[in-house]
C-alpha positions in Angstrom: 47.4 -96.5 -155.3 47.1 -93.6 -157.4 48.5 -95.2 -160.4 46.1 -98.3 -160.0 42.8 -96.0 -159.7 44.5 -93.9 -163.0 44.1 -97.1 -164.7 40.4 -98.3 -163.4 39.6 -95.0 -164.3 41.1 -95.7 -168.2 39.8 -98.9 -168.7 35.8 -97.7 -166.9 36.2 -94.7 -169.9 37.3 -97.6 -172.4 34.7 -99.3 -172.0 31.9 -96.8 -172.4 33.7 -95.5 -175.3 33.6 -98.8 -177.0 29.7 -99.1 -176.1 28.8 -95.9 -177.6 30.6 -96.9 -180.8 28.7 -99.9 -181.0 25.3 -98.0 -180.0 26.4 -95.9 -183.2 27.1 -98.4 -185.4 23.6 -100.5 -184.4 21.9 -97.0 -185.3 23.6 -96.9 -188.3 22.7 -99.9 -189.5 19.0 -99.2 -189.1 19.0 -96.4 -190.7 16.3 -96.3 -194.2 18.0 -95.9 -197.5 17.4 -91.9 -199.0 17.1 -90.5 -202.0 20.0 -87.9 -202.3 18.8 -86.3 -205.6 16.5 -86.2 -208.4 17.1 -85.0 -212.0 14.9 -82.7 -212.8 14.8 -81.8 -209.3 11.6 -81.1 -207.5 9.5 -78.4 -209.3 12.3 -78.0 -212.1 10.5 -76.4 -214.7 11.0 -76.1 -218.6 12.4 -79.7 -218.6 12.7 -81.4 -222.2 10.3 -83.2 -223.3 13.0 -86.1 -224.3 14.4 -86.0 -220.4 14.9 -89.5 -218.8 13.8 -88.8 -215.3 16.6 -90.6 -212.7 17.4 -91.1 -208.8 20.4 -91.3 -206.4 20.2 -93.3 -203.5 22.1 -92.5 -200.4 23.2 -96.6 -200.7 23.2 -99.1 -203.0 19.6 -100.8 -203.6 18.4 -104.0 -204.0 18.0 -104.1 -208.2 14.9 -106.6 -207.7 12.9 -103.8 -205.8 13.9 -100.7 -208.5 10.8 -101.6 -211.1 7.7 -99.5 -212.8 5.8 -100.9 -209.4 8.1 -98.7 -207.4 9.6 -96.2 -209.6 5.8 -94.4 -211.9 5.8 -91.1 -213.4 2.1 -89.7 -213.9 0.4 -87.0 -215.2 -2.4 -85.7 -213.1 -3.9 -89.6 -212.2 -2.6 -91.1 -215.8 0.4 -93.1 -215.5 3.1 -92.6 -218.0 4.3 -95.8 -220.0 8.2 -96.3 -219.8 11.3 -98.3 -218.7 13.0 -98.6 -215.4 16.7 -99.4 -214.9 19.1 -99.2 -212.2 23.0 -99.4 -211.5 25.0 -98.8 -209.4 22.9 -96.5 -206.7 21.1 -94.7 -209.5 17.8 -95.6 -211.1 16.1 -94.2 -214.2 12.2 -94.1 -215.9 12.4 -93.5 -219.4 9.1 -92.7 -221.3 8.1 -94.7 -223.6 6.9 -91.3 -225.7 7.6 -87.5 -225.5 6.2 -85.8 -222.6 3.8 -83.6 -223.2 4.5 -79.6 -223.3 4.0 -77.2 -220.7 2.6 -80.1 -218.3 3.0 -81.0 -214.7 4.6 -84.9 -214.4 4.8 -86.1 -211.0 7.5 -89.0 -210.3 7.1 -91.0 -207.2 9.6 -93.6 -205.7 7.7 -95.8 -203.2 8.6 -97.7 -199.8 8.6 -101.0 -202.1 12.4 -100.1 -203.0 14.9 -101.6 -200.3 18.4 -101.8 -199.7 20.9 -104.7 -200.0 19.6 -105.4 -196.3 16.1 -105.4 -197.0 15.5 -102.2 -195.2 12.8 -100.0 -197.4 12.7 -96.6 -197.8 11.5 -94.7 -194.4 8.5 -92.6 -197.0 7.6 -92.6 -200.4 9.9 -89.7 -202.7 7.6 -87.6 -204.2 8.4 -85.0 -207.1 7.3 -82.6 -209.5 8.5 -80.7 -212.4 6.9 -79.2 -215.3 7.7 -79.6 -218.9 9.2 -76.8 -221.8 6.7 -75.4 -223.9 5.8 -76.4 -227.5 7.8 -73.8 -229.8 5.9 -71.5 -231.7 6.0 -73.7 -234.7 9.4 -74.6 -237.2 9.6 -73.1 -240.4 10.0 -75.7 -243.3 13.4 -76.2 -244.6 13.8 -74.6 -248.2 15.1 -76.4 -250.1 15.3 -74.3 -253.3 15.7 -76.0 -256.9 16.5 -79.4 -254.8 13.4 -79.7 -254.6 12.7 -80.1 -258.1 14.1 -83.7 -257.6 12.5 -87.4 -255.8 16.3 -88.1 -255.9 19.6 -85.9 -256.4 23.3 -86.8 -255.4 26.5 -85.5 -256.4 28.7 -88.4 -257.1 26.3 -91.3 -258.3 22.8 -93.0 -258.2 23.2 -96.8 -259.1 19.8 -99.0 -259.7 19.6 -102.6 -259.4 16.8 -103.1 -261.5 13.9 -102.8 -261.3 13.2 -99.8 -259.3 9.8 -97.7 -259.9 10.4 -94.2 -258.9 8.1 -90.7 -259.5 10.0 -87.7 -260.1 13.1 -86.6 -261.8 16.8 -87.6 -260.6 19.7 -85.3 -260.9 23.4 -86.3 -260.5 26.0 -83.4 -260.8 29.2 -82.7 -260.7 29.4 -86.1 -261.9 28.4 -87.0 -265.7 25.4 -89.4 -267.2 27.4 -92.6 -266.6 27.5 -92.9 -263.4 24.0 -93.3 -263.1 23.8 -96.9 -263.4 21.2 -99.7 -263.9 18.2 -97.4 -265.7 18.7 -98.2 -268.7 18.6 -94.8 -269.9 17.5 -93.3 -273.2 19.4 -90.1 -274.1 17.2 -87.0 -275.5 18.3 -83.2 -275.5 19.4 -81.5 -272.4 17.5 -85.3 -270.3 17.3 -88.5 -270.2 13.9 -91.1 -269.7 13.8 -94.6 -268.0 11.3 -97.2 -268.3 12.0 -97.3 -264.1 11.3 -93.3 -264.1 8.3 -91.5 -264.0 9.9 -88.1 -265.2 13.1 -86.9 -266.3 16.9 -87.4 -265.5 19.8 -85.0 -265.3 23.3 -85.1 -265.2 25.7 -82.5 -265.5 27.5 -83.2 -269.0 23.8 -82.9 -270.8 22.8 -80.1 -272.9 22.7 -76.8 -271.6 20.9 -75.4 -269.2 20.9 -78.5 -267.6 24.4 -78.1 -266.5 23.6 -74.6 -264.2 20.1 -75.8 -263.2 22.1 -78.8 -261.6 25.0 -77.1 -260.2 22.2 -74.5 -258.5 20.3 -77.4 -257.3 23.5 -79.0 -255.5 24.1 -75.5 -253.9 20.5 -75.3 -252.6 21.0 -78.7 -251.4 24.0 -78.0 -249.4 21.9 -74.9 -247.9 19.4 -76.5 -247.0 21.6 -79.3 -245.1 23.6 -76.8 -243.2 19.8 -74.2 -242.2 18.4 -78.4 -240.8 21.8 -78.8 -239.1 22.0 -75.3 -237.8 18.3 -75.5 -236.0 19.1 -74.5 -232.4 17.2 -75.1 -229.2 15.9 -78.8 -229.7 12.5 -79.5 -228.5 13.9 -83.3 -227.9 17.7 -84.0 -226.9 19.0 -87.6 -227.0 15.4 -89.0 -227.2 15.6 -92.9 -226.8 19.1 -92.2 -226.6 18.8 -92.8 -230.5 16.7 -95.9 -230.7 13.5 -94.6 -231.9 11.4 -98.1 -232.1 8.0 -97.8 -230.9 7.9 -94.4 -230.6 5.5 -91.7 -231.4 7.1 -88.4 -232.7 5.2 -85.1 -232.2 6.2 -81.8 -233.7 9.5 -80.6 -233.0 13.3 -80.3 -233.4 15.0 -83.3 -232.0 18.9 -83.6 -231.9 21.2 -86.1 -231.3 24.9 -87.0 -231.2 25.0 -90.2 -231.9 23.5 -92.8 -234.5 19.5 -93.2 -234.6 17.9 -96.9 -235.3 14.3 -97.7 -236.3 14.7 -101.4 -234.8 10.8 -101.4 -235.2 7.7 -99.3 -236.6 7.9 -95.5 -235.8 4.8 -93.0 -235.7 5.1 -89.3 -236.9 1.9 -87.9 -235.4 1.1 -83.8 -236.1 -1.4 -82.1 -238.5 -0.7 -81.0 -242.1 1.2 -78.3 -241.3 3.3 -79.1 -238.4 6.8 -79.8 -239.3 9.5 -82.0 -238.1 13.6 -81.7 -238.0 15.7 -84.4 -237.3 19.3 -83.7 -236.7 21.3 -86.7 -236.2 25.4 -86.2 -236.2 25.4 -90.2 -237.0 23.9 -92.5 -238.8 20.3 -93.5 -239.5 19.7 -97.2 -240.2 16.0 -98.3 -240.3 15.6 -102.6 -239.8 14.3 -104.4 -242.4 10.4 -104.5 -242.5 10.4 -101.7 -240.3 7.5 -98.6 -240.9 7.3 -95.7 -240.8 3.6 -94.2 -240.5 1.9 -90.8 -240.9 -0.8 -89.5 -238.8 -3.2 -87.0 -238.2 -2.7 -85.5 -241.7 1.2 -85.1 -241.1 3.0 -84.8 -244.6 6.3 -86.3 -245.9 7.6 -82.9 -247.8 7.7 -81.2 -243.8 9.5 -83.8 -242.3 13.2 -83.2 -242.8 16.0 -85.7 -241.9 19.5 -84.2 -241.4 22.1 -87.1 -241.5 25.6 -86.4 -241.1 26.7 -90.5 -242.1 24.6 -92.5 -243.9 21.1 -93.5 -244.6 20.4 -97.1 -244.5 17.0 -98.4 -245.2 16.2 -102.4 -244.2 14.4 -104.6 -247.2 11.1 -104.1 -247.4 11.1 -101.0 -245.1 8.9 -98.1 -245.9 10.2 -94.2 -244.6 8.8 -91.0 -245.0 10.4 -87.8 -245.4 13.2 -85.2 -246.7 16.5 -87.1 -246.2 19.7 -84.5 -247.0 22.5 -86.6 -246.3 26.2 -85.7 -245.8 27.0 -88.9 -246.9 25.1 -91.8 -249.0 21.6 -92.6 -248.7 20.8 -96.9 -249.3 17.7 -98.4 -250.1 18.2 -102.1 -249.3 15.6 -104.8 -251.4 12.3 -104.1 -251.8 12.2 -101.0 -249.5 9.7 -98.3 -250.3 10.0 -94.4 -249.7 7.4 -91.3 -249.9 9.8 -88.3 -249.7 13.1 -86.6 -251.7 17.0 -88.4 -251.3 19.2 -85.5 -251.4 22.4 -86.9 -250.7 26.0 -85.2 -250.9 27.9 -88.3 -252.1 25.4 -91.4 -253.4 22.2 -92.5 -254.1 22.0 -97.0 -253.8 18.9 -98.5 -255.0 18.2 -102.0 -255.1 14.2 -102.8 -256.6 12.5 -99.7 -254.8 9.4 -97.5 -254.9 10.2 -94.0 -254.4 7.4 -91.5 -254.8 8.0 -87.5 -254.3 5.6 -86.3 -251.9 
């Protein structure tokens, strides 16, 4: 008798066990999605301007429901422009241009996002975070007796004819014949070209032209290594790399990888702001592709630091101080405003280059 009541008494407390799991797994199942974390977190402060703002849910999401309708970043009551993703249990806004310095941005992530179930989140995720300030201003890169030159390159400049370029050309250590398609009428110590407006150099002319060059190569290297060396980037990663569309303020942007003008780019500033890019890749700009200057920004303080090399599309028009590790291309018909400094090459193929 015992025994049998032992048993009632087992399967009573089974039974109520199994209810209370299933009360607990119905709960749950209701429960609304949550965001676990935010990057910059809430009130975050000095937060690049190039920072992609992202999300974790507590679940994965339905993709459909992650879009700039649920997932805005404003500032004050202006929405910011920009791109939404999502993967995995992680979404991202991405701005279409640099945040602004020293400013409040509020992102919000609305009860329009659900979960594989359909079950939205329980209140809108609401945060804050304000932005690094501006830097007191770059110094320009000096680029000492390089800067005597629209083009300069240590191992060769080659032409396809017919370029049109303003300013003088240097080429050093190597000699006069490896610069190539010019056409190039020999005088003392320099050389003219019907394609040059000024004079050419190469390091097995007439003397002094041999130490002026060899100075000009140092200052060149210099001034690569003081761009390279630029620490605390106002910009990290922007676009990660893929600068089409954008508008570029002020600043010293960085990044590890290679950078792509797929479409027109905007350098916006006044006459004396300056710009460094450092890129540890390549550059390659698409063909067609422009670059524009605004508000009075100048070509000769906008400095591109390219550890590979410098590729320019047909037809393409850039702007600015390239000093390039490697070789610097200028495919048909592309123009430039600004100085090639490369280490290795120089490639031209029917362009307009214009010192600034």
């Amino acid at each position: 008798m015992k025994l049998k009541n032992l048993l009632s008494t087992l399967a009573i407390a089974a039974v109520v066990l199994m209810l209370g799991c299933s009360k607990d797994d119905d709960s749950d199942l209701n429960l609304a999605p949550t965001v676990n974390s935010s990057e910059p977190a809430n009130n975050a402060v000095d937060v690049l301007r190039s920072k992609i703002i992202t999300a974790e849910f507590s679940e994965e999401m339905n993709p459909l429901t992650i879009n700039t309708e649920t997932f805005t970043l404003t500032q004050g009551t202006n929405a910011v422009s920009g791109v939404v993703d999502y993967s995995g249990t992680t979404a991202t806004f991405t701005p279409t241009n640099s945040l602004a310095a020293a400013t409040i941005y509020t992102a919000t992530l609305t009860t329009g996002a659900e979960n594989l179930a359909g079950k939205t989140l329980a209140a809108d995720k609401v945060w804050s975070f304000t932005t690094v300030a501006a830097s007191a201003g770059l110094a320009v890169v000096d680029l000492g007796a390089a800067g005597n030159y629209a083009i300069l390159a240590k191992t060769a400049i080659n032409s396809n004819p017919t370029s049109n370029i303003t300013g003088d050309l240097g080429l050093s250590p190597a000699a006069t014949s490896y610069i190539t398609g010019l056409s190039l009428t020999d005088l003392t110590g320099y050389a003219t070209s019907a394609q040059v407006t000024g004079q050419i150099f190469a390091s097995d002319m007439a003397s002094p032209t041999p130490i002026n060059l060899t100075t000009s190569v140092e200052n060149m290297t210099t001034a690569y290594n003081d761009a390279a060396g630029r620490p605390t980037p106002d910009f990290l990663e922007l676009g990660t790399g893929n600068l089409g569309g954008k508008t570029l303020v002020p600043g010293l942007y960085k990044w590890t990888n290679t950078v792509t003008l797929p479409t027109d780019v905007t350098i916006s500033g006044g006459a004396n702001d300056v710009w460094i890019f450092q890129i540890s890749g390549d550059l390659n700009m698409s063909a067609a592709v422009n670059v524009t200057l605004e508000g009075g920004a100048q070509a000769k303080n906008i400095f591109w630091q390219v550890a590979g090399e410098a590729t320019f599309g047909a037809t393409s028009h850039f702007e600015g101080i390239i000093l390039s590790m490697t070789g610097i291309t200028f495919q048909t018909g592309a123009s430039f405003n600004g100085r090639a400094l490369a280490q290795t090459s120089v490639i031209l193929d029917g362009n307009t280059v214009v010192e600034p």
